[in-house]
C-alpha positions in Angstrom: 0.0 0.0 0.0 1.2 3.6 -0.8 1.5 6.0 2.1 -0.3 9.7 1.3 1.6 12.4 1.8 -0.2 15.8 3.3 -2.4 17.8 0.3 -4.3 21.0 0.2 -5.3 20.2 -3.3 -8.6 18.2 -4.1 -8.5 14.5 -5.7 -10.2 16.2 -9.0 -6.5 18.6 -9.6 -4.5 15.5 -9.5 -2.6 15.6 -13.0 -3.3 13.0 -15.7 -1.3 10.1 -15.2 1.8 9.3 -17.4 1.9 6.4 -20.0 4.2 4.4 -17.3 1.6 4.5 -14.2 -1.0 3.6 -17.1 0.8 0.4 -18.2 1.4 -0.3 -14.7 -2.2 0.0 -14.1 -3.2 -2.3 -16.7 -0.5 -4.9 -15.4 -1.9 -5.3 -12.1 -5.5 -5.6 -13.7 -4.4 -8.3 -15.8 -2.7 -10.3 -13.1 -5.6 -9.9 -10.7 -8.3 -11.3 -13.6 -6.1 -14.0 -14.2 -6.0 -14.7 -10.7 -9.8 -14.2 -10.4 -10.8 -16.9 -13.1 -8.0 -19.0 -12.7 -9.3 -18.9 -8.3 -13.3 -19.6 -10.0 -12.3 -22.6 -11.7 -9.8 -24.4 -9.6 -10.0 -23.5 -6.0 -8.1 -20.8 -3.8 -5.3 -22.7 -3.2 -4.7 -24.8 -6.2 -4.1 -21.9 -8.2 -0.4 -20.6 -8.3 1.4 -18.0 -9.1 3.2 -19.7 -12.0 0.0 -20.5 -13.1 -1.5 -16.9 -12.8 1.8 -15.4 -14.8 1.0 -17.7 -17.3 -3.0 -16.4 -18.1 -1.6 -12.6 -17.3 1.2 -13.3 -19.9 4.2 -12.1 -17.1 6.3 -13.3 -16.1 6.3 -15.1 -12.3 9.1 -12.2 -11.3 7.0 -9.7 -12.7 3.2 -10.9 -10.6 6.0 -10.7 -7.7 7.1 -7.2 -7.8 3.3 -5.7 -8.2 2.0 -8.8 -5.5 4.4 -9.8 -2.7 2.0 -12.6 -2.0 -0.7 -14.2 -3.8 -3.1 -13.2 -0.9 -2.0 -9.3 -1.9 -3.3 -9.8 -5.0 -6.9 -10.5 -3.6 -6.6 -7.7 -1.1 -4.5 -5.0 -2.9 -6.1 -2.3 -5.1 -6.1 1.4 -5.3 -8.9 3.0 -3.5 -6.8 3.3 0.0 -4.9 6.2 -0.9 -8.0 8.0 -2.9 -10.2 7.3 0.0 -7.2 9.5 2.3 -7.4 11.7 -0.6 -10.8 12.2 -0.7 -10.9 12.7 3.6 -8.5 15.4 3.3 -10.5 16.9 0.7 -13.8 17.4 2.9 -14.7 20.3 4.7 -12.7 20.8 7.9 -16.4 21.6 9.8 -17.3 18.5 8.7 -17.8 15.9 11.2 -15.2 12.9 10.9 -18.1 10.2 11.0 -20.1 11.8 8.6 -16.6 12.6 6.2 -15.8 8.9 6.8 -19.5 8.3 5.5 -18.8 10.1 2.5 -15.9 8.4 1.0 -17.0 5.1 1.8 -20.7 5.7 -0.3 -18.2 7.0 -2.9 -16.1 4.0 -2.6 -18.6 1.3 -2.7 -20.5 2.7 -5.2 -17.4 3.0 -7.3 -16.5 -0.6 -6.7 -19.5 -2.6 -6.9 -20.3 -0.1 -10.4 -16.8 -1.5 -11.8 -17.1 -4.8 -10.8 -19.5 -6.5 -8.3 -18.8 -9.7 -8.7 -15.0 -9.0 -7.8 -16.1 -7.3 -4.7 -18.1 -10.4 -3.4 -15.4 -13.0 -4.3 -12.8 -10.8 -2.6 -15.0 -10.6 0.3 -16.1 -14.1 0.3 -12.2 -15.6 -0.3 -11.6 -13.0 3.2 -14.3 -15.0 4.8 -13.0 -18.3 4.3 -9.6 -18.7 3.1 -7.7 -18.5 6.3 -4.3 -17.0 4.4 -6.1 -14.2 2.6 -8.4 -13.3 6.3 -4.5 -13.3 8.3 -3.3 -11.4 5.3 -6.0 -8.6 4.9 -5.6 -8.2 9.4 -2.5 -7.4 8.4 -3.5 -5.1 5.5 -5.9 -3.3 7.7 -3.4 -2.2 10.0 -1.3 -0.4 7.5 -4.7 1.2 6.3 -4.9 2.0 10.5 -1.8 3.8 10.1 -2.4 5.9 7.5 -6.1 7.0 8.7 -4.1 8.0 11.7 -2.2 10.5 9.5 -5.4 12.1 7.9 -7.1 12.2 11.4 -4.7 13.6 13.4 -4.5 16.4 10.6 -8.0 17.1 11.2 -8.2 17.2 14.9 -4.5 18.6 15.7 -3.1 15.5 17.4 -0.4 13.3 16.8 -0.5 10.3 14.5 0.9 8.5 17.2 -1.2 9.3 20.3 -3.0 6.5 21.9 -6.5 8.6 21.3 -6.0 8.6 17.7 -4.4 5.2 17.5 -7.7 3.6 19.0 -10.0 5.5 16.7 -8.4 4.7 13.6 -8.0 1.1 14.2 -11.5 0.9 16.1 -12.6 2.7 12.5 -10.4 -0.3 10.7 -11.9 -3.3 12.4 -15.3 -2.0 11.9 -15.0 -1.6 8.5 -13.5 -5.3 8.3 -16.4 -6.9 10.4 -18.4 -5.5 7.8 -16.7 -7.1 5.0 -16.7 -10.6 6.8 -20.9 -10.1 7.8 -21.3 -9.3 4.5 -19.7 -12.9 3.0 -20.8 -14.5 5.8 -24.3 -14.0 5.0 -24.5 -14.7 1.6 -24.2 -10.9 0.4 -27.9 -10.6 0.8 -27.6 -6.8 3.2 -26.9 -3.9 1.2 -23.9 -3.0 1.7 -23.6 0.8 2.1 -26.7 0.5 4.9 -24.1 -2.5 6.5 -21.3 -0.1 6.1 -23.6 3.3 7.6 -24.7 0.8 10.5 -20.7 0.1 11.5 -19.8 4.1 11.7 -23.3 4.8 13.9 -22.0 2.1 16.5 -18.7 3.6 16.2 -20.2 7.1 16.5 -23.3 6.6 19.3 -22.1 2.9 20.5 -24.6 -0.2 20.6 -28.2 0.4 20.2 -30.2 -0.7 22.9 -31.4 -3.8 23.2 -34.6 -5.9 24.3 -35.7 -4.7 27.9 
């Protein structure tokens, strides 16, 4: 994952992308559809890397140097640093919940209008493919530090203060135990209403239940 550096500037000013950032773009696309069919017609853990070169027409070396693991190449995409780019972008008398609630609408909506199906049989292979669930914990927490970044900027803390540290991370798991409840149960919820759900308990705590 990339780590955002501070902007002023919105995510709409950010200059065109160069031919090379384009190519690589399109490399790590191919890979990770070649690991998608290859994964819906053989299994998780029968497909290899060698296998998913092959279908991507890379070489093994080259899946390797965009994907450090096969289980990155599930997890990995690039709406993390957007997302930090689009919380930096929001009005600084915004509230963070409802900031937070604005990028992820504009994420989800993003993602499940490119590609739906890819979004349920990444979440789904997180739910039960024990290698690609350790591997996206430790995913999350590098997304943890670098919500700490944005929030801190907002509030005037430090990235490393133990208030900060638990509210990004508390942010993090929520947003994980969403993805898993989602798979888990067949992808029947709508998934923004899951996702709004997760930031009211973070931002009013449980509901109340039966008395």
């Amino acid at each position: 994952m990339t780590t955002m550096t501070a902007s002023t500037s919105s995510p709409a000013d950010r200059p065109p992308l160069s031919l090379r950032e384009r190519k690589k773009i399109k490399t790590r696309e191919a890979i990770r559809t070649a690991t998608y069919a290859l994964i819906e017609a053989q299994g998780y853990d029968a497909t290899t890397i060698e296998q998913i070169a092959d279908r991507a027409e890379v070489s093994p070396s080259t899946v390797f140097r965009y994907f450090p693991t096969k289980e990155d190449i599930v997890l990995t995409d690039e709406y993390d640093p957007l997302m930090l780019e689009e919380l930096r972008a929001r009005p600084a008398g915004e509230s963070w919940t409802d900031s937070v609630r604005y990028v992820m609408h504009k994420a989800i909506d993003a993602m499940m209008a490119q590609d739906p199906e890819v979004v349920r049989t990444r979440a789904h292979l997180a739910a039960q493919v024990p290698a690609v669930r350790s591997r996206m914990v430790e995913s999350m927490s590098e997304t943890g530090r670098m919500l700490r970044a944005a929030l801190a900027e907002r509030h005037g803390l430090t990235p490393d203060s133990l208030e900060v540290r638990v509210y990004a991370m508390a942010l993090v798991g929520g947003l994980m135990e969403v993805n898993m409840s989602w798979a888990e149960n067949g992808f029947q919820d709508d998934l923004r209403d899951m996702m709004d759900r997760a930031l009211d308990v973070l931002e009013h705590g449980l509901p109340a239940g039966n008395q």
